[in-house]
N, C-alpha and C positions, 0 to 999 in steps of 0.2 A: 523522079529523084532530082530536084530543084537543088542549085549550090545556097547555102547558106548564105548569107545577108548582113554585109555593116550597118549595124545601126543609120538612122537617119537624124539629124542634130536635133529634133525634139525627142526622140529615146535617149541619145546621151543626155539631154535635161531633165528626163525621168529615171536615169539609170542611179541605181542607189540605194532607190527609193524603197526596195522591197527590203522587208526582214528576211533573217534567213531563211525564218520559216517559210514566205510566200504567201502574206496574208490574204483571208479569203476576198478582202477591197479590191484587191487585183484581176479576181476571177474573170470578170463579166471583159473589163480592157482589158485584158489580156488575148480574151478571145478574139476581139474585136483587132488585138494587134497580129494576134496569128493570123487570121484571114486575109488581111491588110500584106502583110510581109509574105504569106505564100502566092499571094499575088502579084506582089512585086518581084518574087523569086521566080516565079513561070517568064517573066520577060527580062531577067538578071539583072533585074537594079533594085534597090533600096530606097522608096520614096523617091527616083530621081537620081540616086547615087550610082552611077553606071560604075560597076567594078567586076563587070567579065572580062571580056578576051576584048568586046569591039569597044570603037569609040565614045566615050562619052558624047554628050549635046554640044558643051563647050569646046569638044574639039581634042580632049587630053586623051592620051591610049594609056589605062593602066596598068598594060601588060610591059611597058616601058617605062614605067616610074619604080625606081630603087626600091629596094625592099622596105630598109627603113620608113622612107617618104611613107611607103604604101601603110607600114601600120601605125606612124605617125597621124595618118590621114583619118583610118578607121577604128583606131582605141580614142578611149576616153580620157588618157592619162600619159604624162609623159614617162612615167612609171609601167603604166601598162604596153604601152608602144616597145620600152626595152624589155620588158619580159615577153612581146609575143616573139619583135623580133628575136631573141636571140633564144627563143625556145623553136622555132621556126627553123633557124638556121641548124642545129644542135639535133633536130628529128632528120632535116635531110643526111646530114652527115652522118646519121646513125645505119641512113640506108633504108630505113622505112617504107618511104616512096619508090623504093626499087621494085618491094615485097610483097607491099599492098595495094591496091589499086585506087584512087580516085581523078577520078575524071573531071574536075573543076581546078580552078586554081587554090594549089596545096594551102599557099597563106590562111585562108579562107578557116582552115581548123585552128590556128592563133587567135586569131582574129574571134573566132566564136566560144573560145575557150575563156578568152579573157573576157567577150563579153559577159558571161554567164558569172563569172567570178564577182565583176565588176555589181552589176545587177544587186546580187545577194550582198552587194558588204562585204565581202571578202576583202581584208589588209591585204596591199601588195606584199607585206613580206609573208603572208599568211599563202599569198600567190605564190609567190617564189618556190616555196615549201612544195607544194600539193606539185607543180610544175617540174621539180626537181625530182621527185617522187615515181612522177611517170615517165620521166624519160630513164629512169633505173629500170623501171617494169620495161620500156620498150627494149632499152637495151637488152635485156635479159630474152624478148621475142628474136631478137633480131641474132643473137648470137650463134656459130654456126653448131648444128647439132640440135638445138632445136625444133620439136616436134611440127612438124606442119599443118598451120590452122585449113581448118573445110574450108573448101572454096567459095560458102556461105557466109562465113567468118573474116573475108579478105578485105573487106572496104575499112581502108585506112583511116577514115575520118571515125565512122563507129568505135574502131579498135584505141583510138587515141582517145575520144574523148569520155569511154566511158571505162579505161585505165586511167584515167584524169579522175575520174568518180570516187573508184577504188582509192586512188590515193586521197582526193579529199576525207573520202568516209575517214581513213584511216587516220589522220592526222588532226581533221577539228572537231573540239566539243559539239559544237551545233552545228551540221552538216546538211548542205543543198540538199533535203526531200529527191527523192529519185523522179517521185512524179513532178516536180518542178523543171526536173531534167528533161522528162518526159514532155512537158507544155513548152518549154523554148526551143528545143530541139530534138525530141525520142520521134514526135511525130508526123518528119520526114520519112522516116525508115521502118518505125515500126507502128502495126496497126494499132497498140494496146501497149500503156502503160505495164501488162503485165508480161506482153512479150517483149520491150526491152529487160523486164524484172529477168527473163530466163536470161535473155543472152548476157546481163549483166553475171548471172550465175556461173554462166561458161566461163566466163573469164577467170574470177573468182576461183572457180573447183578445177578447171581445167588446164589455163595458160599460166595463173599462177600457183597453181597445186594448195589452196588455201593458203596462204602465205602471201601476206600483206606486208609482215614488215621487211623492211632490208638496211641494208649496211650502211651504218650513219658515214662513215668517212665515203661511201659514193655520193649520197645525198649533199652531202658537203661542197665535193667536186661539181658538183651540177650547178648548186646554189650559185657556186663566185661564179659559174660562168653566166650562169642567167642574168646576174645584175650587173658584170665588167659590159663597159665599154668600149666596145670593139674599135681601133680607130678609125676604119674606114665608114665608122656612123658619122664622123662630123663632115665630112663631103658628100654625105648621101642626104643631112637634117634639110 
């Protein structure tokens, strides 16, 4: 169970570059990038990008650089830097991390959320939306009374980002492929594109009782938070 991986600076120079679809040009790199990056994940860097708990080569500990810095460092966008942080921020305060479990550093699910968005094309305000979206679904897990997910179901990184899915399916015409999902990140956790397909399903029929849409004026509320400015970003940039 490797932590996910920031990009290395020739993937943000290739990030983009796919259609939404996930043209089949990508197949063959692709593979060759997974193998590449699950082996840079077994010893927790990125090409070199040291972003666990120990010290980078240079000498910098990113367990001690500000949050923003931090996804500053590892988005592609100054756009995408404020939407992970302040969807980052916005999942802890929800309690999330109380709930569910993961064992790497939390950032780490921003950070792979945006990259994936980033990847396919997704507009940051197209970002904003699907982002906004799933912190209503988490909200709505987290609330109390809420049915208690199997303790198969508790890893907070799966629970996030493929409520991140849901909400994208729900929101855009042309929607990230699940098996795309599946090639950047399903297979970490699951053995088969078609065993994320289930647990995608749980969520779906289960946590959110088929019901995808929800209440625009929360959506709304989430939106201005995603894009405001916190002001403790400018002492942190």
């Amino acid at each position: 169970d490797a932590p996910p991986v920031a990009p290395s600076s020739s993937a943000r120079a290739q990030g983009g570059s796919s259609s939404s679809a996930g043209p089949a040009a990508d197949e063959q790199d692709g593979d060759k990038r997974r193998a590449s990056t699950s082996s840079a994940q077994h010893h927790g860097s990125a090409n070199g990008q040291q972003i666990a708990s120990t010290p980078s080569a240079s000498g910098d500990a990113p367990e001690r650089m500000s949050n923003y810095a931090f996804f500053v460092k590892y988005t592609y966008s100054n756009e995408c830097a404020l939407l992970a942080y302040n969807f980052h921020e916005l999942v802890t305060k929800l309690g999330v991390f109380e709930r569910f479990a993961y064992k790497h550093d939390h950032r780490l699910i921003s950070v792979t959320l945006t990259y994936i968005f980033y990847r396919y094309q997704v507009h940051h305000c197209d970002m904003a939306l699907d982002l906004a979206v799933t912190l209503v679904y988490l909200e709505d897990v987290c609330v109390p009374g809420h049915p208690e997910l199997q303790e198969q179901s508790r890893d907070a990184f799966n629970l996030i980002c493929y409520l991140a899915f849901l909400a994208h399916a729900m929101n855009a015409d042309r929607t990230i492929r699940l098996s795309d999902w599946y090639k950047e990140i399903g297979w970490r956790s699951f053995r088969t594109c078609q065993q994320l397909n289930g647990y995608v399903f749980f969520l779906f029929s289960q946590v959110r009782r088929f019901r995808l849409r929800v209440s625009e004026t929360r959506v709304k509320r989430y939106i201005q938070k995603l894009c405001s400015v916190p002001s403790q970003i400018h002492g942190q940039a």
